[in-house]
N, C-alpha and C positions, 0 to 999 in steps of 0.2 A: 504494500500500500504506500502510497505516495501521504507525505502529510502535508498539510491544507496552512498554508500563513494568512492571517487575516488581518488586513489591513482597515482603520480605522481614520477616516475623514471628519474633521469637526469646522466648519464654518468659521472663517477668518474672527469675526463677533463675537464666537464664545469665547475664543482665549483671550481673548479684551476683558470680557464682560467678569470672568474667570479671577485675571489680573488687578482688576480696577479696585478691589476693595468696596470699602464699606463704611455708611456712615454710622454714632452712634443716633440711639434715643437722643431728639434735640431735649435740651434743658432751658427753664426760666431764666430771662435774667430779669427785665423790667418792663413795668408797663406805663402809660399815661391815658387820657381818654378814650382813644379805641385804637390802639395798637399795642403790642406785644412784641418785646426783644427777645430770642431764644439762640443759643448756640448748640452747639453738639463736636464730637470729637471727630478724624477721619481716621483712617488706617493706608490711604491708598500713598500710592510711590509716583503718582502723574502729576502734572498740573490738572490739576480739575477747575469746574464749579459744581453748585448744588442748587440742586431745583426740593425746593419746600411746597408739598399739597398739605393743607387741612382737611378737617371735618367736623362739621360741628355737631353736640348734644348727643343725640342716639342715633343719628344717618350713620347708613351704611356704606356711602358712595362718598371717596376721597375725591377732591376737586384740588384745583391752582390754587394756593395761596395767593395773595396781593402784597407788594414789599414793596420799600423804600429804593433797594435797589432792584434792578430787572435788566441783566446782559440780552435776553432775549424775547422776542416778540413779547408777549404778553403774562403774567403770573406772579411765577417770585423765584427766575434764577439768580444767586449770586456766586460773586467771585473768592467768596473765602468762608468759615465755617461761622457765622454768624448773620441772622439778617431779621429788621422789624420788620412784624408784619401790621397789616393797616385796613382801614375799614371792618373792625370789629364791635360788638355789641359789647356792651354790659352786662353783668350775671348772665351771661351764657359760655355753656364750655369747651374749649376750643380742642384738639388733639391734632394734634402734629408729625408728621413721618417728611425724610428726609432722600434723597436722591443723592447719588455720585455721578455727574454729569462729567464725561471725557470724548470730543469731538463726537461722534454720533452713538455712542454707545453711554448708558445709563446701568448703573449696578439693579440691586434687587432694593426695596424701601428698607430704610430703618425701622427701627422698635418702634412703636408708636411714642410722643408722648405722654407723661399725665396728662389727668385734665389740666389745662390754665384758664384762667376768667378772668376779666375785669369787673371789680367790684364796684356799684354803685356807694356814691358819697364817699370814696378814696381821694377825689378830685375835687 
């Protein structure tokens, strides 16, 4: 019998997406009337940016954040591991999951994170 080699093909993407690391749980830092500051850690070895979706309350369906900064059309990419987000309510609770943005490849989402709120009469 002859034995058989089998050879294995993976898509230019995955070894990217493989390489690119990963962000943490973003974390609180501060807030003011309807925005919210949060950072988180990276792991990755590129240049990146990071693209931030929210979700509010009990929805189940992650959307764009809105930020102060935006490298890209519309949402909330930024350029380093920190970014306010903007146009938020009061007593309501926000959660947040994070992106590793490198040229056209995007890692898997972060941890989510806690709730954060902005508190009515803080202000």
């Amino acid at each position: 019998k002859r034995s058989q080699i089998k050879i294995y093909f993976f898509p230019s993407n995955l070894v990217h997406y493989l390489s690119l690391g990963h962000a943490t749980a973003p974390r609180f830092i501060s807030s003011d009337r309807s925005s919210i500051t949060l950072t988180w850690d990276s792991n990755t070895s590129v240049p990146t940016s990071y693209s931030v979706e929210m979700k509010c309350c009990k929805e189940t369906t992650w959307t764009e954040a809105h930020c102060t900064e935006n490298l890209i059309g519309k949402g909330c990419t930024v350029s380093n591991n920190t970014a306010t987000l903007i146009g938020l309510q009061k007593d309501t609770a926000y959660f947040f999951r994070v992106y590793v943005i490198y040229k056209n490849w995007r890692s898997v989402a972060s941890v989510s994170s806690e709730a954060m709120l902005i508190k009515s009469g803080t202000f």
